[in-house]
N, C-alpha and C positions, 0 to 999 in steps of 0.2 A: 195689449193691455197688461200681460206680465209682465213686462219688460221693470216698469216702475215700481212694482211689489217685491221682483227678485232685485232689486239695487238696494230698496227698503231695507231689505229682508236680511242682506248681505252687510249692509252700513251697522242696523240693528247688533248681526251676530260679531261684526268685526268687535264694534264698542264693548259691549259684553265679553266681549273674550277680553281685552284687552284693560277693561275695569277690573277683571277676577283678578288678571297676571299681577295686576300695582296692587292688589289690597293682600294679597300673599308673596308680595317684597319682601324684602328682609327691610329692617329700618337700621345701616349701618350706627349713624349715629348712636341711635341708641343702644347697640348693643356695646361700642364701645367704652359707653356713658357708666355703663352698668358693669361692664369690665374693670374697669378704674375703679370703680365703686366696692367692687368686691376686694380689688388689692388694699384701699384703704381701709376697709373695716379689717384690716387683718395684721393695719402696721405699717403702710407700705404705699407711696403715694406716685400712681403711674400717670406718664404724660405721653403724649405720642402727637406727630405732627400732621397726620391728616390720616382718613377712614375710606374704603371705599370699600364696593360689593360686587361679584359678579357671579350671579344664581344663587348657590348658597354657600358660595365663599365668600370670605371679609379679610380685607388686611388692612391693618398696622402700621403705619409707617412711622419708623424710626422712633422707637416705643423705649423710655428713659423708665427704672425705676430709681425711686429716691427715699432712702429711711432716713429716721426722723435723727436728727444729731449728726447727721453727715452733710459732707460739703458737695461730697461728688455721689451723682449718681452714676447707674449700671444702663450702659447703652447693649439694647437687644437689641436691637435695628427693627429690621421688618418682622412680626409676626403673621402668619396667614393662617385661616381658620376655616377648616370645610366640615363639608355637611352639615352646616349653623341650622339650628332650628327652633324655633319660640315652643316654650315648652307649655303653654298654656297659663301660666300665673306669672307674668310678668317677664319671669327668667329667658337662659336661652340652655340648650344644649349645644355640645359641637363632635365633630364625631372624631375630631383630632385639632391639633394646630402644631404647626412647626415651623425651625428656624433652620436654617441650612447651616449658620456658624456663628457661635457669639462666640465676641473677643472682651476680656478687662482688661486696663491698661494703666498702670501708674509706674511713674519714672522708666526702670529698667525688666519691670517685672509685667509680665504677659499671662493673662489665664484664657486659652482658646478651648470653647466646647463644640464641637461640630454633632450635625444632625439629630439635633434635640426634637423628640417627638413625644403628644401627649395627648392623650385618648381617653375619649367618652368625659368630654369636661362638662362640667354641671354650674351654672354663672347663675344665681338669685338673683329674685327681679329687685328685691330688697335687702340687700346686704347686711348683716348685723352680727349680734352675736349676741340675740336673743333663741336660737335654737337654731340644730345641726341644718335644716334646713336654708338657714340666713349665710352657710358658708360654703365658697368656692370650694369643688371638690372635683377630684378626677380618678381614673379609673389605673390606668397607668401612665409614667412617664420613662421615658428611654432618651441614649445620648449614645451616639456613637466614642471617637478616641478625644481625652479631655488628654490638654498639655499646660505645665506651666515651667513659662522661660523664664529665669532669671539672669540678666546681664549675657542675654542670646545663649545659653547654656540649658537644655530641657532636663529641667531638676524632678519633675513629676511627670509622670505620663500613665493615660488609662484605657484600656483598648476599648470597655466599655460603661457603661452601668442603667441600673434597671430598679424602678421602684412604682411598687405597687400598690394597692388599697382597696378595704372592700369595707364596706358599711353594712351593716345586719338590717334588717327589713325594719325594724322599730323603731331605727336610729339611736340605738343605747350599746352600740361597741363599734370602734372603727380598727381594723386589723390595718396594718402596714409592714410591708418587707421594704430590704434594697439591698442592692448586690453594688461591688466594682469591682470588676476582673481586670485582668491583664493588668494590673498594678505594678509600675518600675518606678523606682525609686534612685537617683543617680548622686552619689555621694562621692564624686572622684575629685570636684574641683572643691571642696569644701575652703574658706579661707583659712582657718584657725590652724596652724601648725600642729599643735597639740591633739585635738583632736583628728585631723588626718592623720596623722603617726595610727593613732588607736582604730581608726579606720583600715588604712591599708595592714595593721599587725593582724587583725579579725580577718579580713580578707570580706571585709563589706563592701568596698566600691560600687556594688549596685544590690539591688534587692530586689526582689521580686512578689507578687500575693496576692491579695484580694480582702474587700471588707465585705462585711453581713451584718446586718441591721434586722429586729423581727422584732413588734414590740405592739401593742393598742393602746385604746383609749377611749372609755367611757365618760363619755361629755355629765350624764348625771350625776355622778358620785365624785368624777373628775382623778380616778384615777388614771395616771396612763404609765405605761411598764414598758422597759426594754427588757425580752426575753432573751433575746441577742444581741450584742454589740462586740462582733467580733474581726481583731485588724491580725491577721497570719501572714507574715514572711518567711519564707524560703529559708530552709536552714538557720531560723533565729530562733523563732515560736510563734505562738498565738495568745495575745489579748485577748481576754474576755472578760466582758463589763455588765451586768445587770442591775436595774434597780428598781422602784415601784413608789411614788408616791398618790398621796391624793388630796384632791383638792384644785385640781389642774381645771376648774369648769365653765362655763361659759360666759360667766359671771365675771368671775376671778380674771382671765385670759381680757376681755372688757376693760375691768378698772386697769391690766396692766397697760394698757394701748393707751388709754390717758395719760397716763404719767410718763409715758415712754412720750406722748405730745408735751406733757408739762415740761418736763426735762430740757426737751429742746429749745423751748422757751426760756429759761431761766438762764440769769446771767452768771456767767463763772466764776462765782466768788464764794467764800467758804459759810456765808449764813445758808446760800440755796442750795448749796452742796449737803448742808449737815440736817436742811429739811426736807430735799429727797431722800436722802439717806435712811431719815428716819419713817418718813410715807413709806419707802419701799421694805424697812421693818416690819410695817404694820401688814403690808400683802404678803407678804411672808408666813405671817402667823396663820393664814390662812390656810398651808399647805400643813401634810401630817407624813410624816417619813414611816416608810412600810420596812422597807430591804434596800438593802446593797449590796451586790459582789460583786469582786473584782478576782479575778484569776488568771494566773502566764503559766501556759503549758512551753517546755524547754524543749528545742528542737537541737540547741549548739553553744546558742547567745553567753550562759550562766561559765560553764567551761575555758570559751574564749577570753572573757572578761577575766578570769582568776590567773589562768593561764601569764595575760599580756601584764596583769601588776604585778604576778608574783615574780617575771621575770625583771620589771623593772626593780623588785628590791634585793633581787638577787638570791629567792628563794625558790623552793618545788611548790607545786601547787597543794600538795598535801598540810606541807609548813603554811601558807598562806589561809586554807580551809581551817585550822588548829590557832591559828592566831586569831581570827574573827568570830570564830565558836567561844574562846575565850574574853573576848571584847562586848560580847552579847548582854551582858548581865550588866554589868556596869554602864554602857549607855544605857541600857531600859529602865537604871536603878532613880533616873531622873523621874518616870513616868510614877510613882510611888504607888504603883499597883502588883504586889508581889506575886500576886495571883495568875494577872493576864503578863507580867513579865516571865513569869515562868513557861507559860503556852507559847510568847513568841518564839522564847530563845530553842524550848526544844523542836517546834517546827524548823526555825530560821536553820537550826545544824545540822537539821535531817536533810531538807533542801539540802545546802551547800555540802555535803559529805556524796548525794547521788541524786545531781539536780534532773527531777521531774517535771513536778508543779508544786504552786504553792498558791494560797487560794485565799483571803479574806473577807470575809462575811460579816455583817451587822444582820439582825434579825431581832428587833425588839419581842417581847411579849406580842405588845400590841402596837398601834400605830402611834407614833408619838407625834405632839406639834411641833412644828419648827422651830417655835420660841422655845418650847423644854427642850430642844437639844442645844442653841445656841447657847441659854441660859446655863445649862452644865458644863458646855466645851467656856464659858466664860468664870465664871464661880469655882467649879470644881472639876478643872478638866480631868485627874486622877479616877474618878468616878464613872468617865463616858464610856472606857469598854463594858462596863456592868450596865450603862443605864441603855445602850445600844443593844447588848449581849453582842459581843463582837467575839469571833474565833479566828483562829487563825490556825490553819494546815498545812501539811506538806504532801505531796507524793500521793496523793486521793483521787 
């Protein structure tokens, strides 16, 4: 009499077990659906040729993006996606996805990235840019060596790069770094006569270094700041770029993704030209300029350059530094600002007499709108070092 209660009993638990496993599938499609969903509210419209799932990985196949105004898109090939998990409101997590090797490709020119990897991604179940929430975000992303050939020649190469993110618990500031190390830079085959000469006379034929990126962004107030933007080469120097606007908000970021859709719609002719032109004036106004600097620390680059002219005019470089200290005033006398001409010319021959750095900075009072700065660099450009307060140093 067991016999038909244990087969029951075993039919019962098989189904039941086998109801739970399907009702905690993953639902490929849709995470796909919502994948694509999230590239498009961001600008960016991804297409891929087919989805499939095995536990709680999901892959990609042959996954195109396409920005809006372009003809060709960016073939990623396969993307694969582990550890996927529905996050409870729609969304999903993932606890990485990677690509083993994208390549870009037009005419003679090659950009291959190999072992792109990116972690702890964050996919809304409702994509928008109605609040930080509604946006793809991730945790970190890594790439192993990035090469770019030109005419089978590797003009760029990078051993690595690394870029990271961290969102504050309230959602009101998003911190971001990035690194590229192992930076080469190959300048032997350049075409230009001219400038080869000035090449091999410096002794640049390749270069070496690394960039750095450190900057946020408060989605409320819509500020967002590079605290670092910095490109250093070996024996040349270091670039360093900062700035600070705001206005950059979620709003703002919204109306620009339309118009960046209106754009690509409109046909190429100069009425629709000169009325994007002027829409994109009007989001313009919306931003308010904080700071800016810009600063080159001299490792060689300032020397070599005076060096290789003064020897083409058949002078010393000291004669070369005394003729351009000389020359300072009279190009600046166009700028009709005696004041801020006088600040450059004595930084400019402080530099060039024992090149250090030299560093230039905007720093208003307060934050000014875009449209009063355009308005002055248009009306009274004379006027913009005072209405920016701009300085300008040397050797600091």
């Amino acid at each position: 009499m067991r016999a038909p209660y244990l087969k029951t009993g075993l039919a019962a638990g098989f189904t039941l077990l086998a109801s739970t496993h399907l009702s905690f599938a993953l639902d490929a499609d849709d995470f796909a659906k919502k994948f694509a969903a999230a590239y498009a509210s961001q600008g960016a419209n991804i297409t891929y040729d087919g989805v499939s799932a095995d536990g709680d990985t999901i892959t990609l196949k042959d996954v195109d993006i396409e920005m809006p105004g372009e003809d060709d898109g960016l073939d990623l090939g396969d993307l694969t996606f582990n550890g996927v998990k529905e996050d409870g409101s729609g969304g999903y997590t993932a606890e990485s996805f990677t690509n083993d090797e994208i390549k870009f490709s037009e005419d003679d020119n090659e950009l291959t990235i190999s072992d792109l990897k990116v972690e702890n991604l964050r996919i809304p179940g409702e994509p928008g840019a109605e609040s930080v929430d509604d946006i793809m975000w991730y945790d970190s992303a890594t790439t192993g060596p990035i090469a770019l050939t030109i005419e089978g020649q590797d003009v760029f190469k990078a051993a690595r790069s690394t870029t990271t993110t961290k969102k504050s618990s309230d959602g009101s500031r998003m911190d971001f770094d990035a690194r590229i190390d192992g930076l080469e830079i190959d300048l032997s085959d350049v075409k230009d006569a001219q400038a080869q000469q000035a090449i091999n006379g410096m002794g640049y034929q390749t270069l070496s270094g690394d960039v750095v990126l450190n900057g946020h962004w408060a989605p409320e107030t819509g500020e967002i700041a590079l605290t670092e933007y910095a490109l250093t080469l070996d024996d040349v120097g270091r670039l360093d770029m900062q700035f600070s606007i705001s206005g950059y908000t979620l709003e703002f970021i919204k109306g620009l993704q339309q118009m960046q859709e209106q754009m690509a719609k409109q046909d190429d002719d100069g009425k629709s030209q000169q009325a994007m032109g002027l829409a994109m004036m009007g989001m313009m106004q919306q931003l308010t300029f904080n700071s800016l600097s810009v600063r080159f620390d001299d490792a060689s680059l300032t020397n070599k350059v005076l060096d290789m002219v003064a020897s083409r005019q058949g002078m010393s470089r000291d004669q070369m530094v005394q003729g351009l200290q000389g020359m300072m005033p009279l190009l600046l006398a166009q700028l009709q600002n005696p004041e801020f001409q006088k600040q450059v010319t004595e930084a400019v021959s402080l530099y060039l007499s024992d090149p250090k750095s030299i560093e230039i900075t905007a720093q208003p009072e307060a934050p000014l709108p875009f449209a009063s700065v355009a308005g002055s660099a248009m009306g009274a450009p004379q006027t913009l070092p005072q209405v920016l307060n701009v300085s300008v140093t040397a050797n600091q």
